[in-house]
C-alpha positions in Angstrom: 123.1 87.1 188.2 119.4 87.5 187.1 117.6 84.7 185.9 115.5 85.5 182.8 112.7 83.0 183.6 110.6 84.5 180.9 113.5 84.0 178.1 113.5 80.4 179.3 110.1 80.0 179.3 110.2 81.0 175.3 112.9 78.7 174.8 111.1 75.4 176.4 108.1 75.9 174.1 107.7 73.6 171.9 107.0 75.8 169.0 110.5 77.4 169.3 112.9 77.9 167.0 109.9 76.7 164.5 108.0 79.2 164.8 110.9 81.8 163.9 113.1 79.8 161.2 110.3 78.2 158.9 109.3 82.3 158.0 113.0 83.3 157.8 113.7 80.4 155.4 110.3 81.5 153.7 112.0 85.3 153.5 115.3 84.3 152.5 114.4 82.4 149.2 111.8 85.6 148.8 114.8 87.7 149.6 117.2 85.8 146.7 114.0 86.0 144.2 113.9 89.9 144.9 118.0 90.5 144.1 117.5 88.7 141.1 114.4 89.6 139.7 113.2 92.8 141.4 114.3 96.3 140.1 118.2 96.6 139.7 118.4 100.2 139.7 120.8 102.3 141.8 119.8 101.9 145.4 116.1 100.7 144.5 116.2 97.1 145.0 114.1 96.1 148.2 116.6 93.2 148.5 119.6 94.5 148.6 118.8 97.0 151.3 117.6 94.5 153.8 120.6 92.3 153.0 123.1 93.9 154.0 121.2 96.6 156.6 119.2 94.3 158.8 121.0 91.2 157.7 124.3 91.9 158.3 124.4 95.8 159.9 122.1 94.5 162.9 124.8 91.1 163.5 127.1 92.9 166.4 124.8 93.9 168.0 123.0 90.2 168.0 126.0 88.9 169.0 126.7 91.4 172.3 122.9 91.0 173.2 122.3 87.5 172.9 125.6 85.6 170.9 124.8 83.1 168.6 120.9 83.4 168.4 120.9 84.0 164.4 122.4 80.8 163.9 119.4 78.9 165.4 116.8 80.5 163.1 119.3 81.1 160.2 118.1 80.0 157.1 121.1 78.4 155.9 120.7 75.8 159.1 117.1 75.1 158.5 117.5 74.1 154.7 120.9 72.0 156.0 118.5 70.3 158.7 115.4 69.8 155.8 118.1 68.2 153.4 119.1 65.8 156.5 116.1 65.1 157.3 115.3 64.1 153.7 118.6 62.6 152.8 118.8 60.3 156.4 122.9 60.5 156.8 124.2 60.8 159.9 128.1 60.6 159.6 130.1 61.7 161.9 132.4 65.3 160.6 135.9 64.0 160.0 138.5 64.9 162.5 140.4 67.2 160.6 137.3 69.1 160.3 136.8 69.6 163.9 140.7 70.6 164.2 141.5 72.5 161.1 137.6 74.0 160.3 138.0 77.0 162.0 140.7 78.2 159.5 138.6 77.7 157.1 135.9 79.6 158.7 138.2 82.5 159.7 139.8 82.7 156.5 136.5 82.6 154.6 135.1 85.4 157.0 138.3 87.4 156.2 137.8 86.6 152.8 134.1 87.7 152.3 134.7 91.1 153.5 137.6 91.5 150.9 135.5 90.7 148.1 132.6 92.8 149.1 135.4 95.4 149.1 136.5 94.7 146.1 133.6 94.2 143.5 131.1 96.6 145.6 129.0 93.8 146.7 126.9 95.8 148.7 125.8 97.9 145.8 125.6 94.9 143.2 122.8 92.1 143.4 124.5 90.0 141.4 127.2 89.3 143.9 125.0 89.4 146.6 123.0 87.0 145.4 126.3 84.4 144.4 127.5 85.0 148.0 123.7 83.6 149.6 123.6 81.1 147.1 127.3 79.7 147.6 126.9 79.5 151.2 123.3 77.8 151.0 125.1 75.1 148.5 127.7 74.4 151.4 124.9 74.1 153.8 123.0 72.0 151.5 125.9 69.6 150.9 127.1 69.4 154.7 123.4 68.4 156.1 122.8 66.2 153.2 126.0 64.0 154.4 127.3 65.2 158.0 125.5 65.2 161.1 124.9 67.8 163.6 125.1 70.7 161.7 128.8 70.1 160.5 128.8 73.4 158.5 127.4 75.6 161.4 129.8 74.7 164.0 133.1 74.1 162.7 132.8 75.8 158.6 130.2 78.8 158.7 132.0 82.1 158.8 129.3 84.1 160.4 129.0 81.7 162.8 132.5 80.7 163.8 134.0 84.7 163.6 130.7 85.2 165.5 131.4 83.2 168.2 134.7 85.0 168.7 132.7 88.1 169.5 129.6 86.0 171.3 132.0 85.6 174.3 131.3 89.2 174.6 127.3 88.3 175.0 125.0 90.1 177.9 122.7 87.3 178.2 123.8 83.8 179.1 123.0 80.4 179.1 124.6 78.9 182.3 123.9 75.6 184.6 123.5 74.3 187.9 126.6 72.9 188.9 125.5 70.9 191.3 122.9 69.4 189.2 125.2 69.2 186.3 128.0 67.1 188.6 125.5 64.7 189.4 123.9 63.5 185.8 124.9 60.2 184.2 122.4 60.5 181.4 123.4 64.1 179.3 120.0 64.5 177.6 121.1 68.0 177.1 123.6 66.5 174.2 121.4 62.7 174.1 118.4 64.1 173.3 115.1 62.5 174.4 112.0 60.8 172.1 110.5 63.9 172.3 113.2 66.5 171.3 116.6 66.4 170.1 120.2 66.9 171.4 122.2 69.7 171.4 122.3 70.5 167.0 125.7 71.8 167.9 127.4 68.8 169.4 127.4 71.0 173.2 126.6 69.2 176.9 125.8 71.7 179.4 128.3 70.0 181.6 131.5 70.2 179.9 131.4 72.3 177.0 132.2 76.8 176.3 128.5 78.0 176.2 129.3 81.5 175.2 131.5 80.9 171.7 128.9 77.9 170.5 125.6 78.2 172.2 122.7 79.2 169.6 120.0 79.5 172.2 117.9 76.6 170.7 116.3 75.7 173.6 116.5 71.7 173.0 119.1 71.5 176.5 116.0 73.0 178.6 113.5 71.0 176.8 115.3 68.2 177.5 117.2 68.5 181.2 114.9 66.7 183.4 116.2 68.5 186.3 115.8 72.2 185.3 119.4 72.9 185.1 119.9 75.2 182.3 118.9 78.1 182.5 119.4 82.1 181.0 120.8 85.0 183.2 122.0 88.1 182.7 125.9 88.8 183.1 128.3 91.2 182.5 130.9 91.1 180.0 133.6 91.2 181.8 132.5 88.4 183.6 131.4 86.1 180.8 134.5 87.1 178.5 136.7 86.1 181.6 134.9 83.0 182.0 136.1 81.3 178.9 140.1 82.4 178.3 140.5 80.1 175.4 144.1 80.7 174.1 143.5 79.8 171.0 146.1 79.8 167.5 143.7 80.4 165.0 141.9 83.0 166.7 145.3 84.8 167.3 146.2 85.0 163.6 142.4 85.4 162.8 142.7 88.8 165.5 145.8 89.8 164.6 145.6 89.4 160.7 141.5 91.5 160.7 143.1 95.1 161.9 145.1 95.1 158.9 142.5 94.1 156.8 140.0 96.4 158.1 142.4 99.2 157.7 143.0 98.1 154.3 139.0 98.5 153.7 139.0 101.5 155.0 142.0 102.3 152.8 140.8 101.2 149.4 136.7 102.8 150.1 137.8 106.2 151.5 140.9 107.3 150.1 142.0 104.8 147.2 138.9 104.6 145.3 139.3 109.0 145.4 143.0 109.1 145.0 143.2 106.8 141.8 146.9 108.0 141.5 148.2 107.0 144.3 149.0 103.8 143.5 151.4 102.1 140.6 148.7 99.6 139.2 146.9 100.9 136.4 144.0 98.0 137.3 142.2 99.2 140.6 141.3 95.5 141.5 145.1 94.6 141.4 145.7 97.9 143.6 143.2 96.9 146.3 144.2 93.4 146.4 147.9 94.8 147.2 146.6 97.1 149.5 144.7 94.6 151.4 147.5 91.9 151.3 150.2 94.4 152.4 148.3 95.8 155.6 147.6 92.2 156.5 151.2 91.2 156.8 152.2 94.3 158.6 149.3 93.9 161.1 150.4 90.3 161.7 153.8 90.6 161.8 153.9 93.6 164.0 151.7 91.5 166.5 153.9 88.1 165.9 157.2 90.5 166.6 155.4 92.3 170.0 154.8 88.6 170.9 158.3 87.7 170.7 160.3 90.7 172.2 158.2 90.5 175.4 159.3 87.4 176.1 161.4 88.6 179.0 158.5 90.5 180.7 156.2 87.8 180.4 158.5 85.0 181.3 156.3 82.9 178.6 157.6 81.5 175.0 156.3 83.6 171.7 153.4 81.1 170.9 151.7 81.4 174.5 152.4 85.6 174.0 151.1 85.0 170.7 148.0 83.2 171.8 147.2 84.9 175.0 147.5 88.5 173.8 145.9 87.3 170.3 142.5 86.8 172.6 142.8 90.1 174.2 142.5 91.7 171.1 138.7 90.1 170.4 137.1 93.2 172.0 139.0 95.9 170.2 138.5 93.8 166.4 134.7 93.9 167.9 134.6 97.4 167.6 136.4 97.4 164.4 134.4 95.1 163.0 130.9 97.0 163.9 132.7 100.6 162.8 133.8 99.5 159.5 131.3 97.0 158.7 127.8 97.7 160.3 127.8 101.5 161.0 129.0 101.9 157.4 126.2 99.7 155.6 123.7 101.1 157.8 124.7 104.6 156.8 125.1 103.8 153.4 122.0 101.8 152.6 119.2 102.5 155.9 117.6 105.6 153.6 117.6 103.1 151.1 115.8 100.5 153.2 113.2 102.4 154.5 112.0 104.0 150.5 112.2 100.3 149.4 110.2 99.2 151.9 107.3 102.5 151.3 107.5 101.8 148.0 106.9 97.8 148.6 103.7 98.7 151.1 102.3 101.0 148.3 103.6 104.3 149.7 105.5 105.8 146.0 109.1 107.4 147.2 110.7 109.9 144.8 113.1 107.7 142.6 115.8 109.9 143.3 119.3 108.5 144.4 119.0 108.5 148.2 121.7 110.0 150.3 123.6 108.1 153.5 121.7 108.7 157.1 124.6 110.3 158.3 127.5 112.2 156.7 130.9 110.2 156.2 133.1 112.9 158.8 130.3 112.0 161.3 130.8 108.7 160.2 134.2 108.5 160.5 134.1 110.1 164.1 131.9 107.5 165.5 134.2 105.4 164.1 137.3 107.1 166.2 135.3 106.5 169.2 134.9 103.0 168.6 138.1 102.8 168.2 139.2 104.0 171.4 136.6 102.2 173.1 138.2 98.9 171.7 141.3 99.7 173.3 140.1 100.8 176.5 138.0 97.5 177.0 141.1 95.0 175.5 143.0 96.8 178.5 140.3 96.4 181.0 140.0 92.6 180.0 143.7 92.0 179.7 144.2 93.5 183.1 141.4 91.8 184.9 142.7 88.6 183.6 146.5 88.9 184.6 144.9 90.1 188.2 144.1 86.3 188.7 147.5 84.9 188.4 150.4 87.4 188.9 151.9 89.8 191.4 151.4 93.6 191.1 154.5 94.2 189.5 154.8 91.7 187.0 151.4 92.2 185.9 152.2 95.7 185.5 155.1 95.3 183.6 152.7 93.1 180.9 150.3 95.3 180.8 152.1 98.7 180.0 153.7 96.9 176.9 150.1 95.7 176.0 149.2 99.2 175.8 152.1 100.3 174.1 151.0 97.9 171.5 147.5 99.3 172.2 148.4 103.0 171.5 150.7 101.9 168.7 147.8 100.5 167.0 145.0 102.9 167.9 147.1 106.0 167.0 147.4 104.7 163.2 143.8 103.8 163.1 142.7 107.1 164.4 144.7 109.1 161.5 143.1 106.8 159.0 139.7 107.0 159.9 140.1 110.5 161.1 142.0 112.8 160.0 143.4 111.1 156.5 139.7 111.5 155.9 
């Protein structure tokens, strides 16, 4: 693998992450200052624009370039770590927060992109504004008590679902094992007088440096023997590296198909066909919608799980588990499709007359249209789809390669595309051709 001696470089100085979170955090309360008191018309509001274009379009594409880098400049970290600094507390996170956290975090990630859905967040700086604020308060109350960043690594739910996808990352940070075997004094999580440990609790040595890493730098300021360090990899290799089989991200994969068709669903086709469901209040509609396509999408997945037990030769949970992982790259592509390529559409026109109009450059005040138009949309859409399912089966069959004989890994695999198809096929009519 290439080492990226220049990225390290960057990271070792001892201006970084300072020099890039103390502007962000300066942004972000400009940013919260602009939703609520700059111009609330239709599509004119600087804030809004970069909110959820740069913000939030631009994070999928973070997290396959480099993983986790928002979260060491975000500006909900840096005001946790001013409050800690401030406030002096260093308790330890209580355990059931380290086990149970990441159901929070899933189910809050889940749960932000339903009620974006369903009050038209992205068009309303009100509830924009509650959502940065709310986070910010739990960040605020986590650094003022909990050490480490407590609300980064086991309750943030950019963070956490990002990590899910940061397995998928191009650049690395990886370690010499030999170097790594042979320390006794972990300064990479210790710390030293000059710079701190690990903010997210990790040691080179032992811990998954693809789902939690935030590329602060502190581990190569600190190792004394140079054994950090950033290469390039592929994502095969790196998303193979770390096979974490884990519950939560099972039910978290399984469960976000359904919801993203549901979102799909409810923006497309229910908000045009207000007839086509019973509920006279359209809220109530798109909660059922949402709710319904969730438990389909589970139990579909929790039913596969169990009726290839035979062909696996492995209980339901470990099916559950194991397959539940392999679906990470195909919810990637979901995830980008219906989140970031539609908010970019809807909202980069937007961005760029806010930002003409903010530099003195006066844009016609007229409503501006989407970058693209929604069929193209929806195309590019179907091919991320597909793409999904291609790279789950590429993963899924790289990984059983390991471990099983040709036939029985054959027999796994075909139902795992079964499921694939199954899945891909309904998706495609939605986004396609129901559209």
């Amino acid at each position: 693998m290439a080492r990226l001696k220049y990225i390290e470089a960057l990271l070792r100085w001892k201006w970084y992450p300072d020099i890039l979170r103390i502007p962000i955090l300066i942004g972000f309360f400009y940013l919260i200052y602009v939703l609520l008191f700059g111009e609330q018309a239709d599509g004119r509001n600087t804030g809004l624009s970069v909110m959820w274009v740069l913000l939030w379009s631009m994070q999928p594409l973070v997290f396959i370039l480099l993983g986790r880098f928002w979260c060491g400049i975000c500006p909900f970290s840096a005001a946790g770590d001013l409050v800690q600094k401030m406030v002096g507390n260093d308790i330890h996170p209580p355990l059931f927060l380290k086990k149970h956290g990441v159901w929070f975090a899933y189910t809050l990630f889940i749960g932000i992109l339903v009620i974006e859905t369903m009050v038209h967040m992205a068009g309303s700086t009100a509830a924009s504004s509650i959502l940065l604020l709310s986070i910010l308060s739990f960040a605020l109350i986590s650094g003022a008590f909990f050490r480490r960043r407590t609300w980064c690594r086991y309750l943030c739910p950019l963070g956490v679902g990002g990590g899910v996808f940061s397995r998928l990352r191009l650049m690395k940070l990886t370690k010499d094992n030999k170097t790594c075997a042979a320390c006794k004094e972990f300064e990479c999580i210790q710390g030293t007088e000059h710079v701190k440990g690990c903010p997210m609790g990790l040691c080179v040595k032992k811990h998954d440096l693809d789902a939690d890493c935030i590329s602060c730098g502190n581990c190569l300021k600190n190792c004394p023997s140079d054994s950090p360090r950033i290469e390039l990899r592929s994502p095969v290799e790196g998303f193979l590296s770390n096979v974490k089989m884990s519950q939560a991200e099972a039910v978290f994969s399984s469960t976000f198909i359904g919801v993203s068709m549901a979102i799909f669903l409810i923006k497309y086709y229910l908000r045009v066909n207000t007839g086509a469901f019973v509920f006279e209040n359209a809220a109530l509609n798109e909660l059922l919608v949402i709710l319904v396509y969730a438990a389909l999408s589970f139990s579909l997945f929790y039913l596969f799980s169990y009726a290839i037990r035979p062909i696996t030769r492995q209980n339901q949970q470990h099916n559950f588990r194991f397959f539940g992982f392999f679906l990470i790259p195909y919810i990637f592509f979901a995830l980008f499709n219906l989140t970031a390529v539609h908010e970019a559409s809807l909202h980069g026109l937007n961005l760029y007359h806010n930002s003409m109009d903010a530099m003195g450059m006066s844009m016609p005040k007229s409503i501006v249209h989407p970058m693209i138009s929604a069929q193209l949309m929806h195309y590019i859409q179907g091919v991320g789809i597909i793409a999904g399912a291609l790279v789950s089966f590429v993963f899924c069959w790289h990984e059983l390669k390991k471990a099983i004989n040709n036939r029985q890994r054959n027999k796994i695999i075909t139902v795992f595309s079964v499921f694939l198809v199954v899945v891909s096929g309904f998706s495609l009519y939605l986004f396609v051709f129901l559209s």
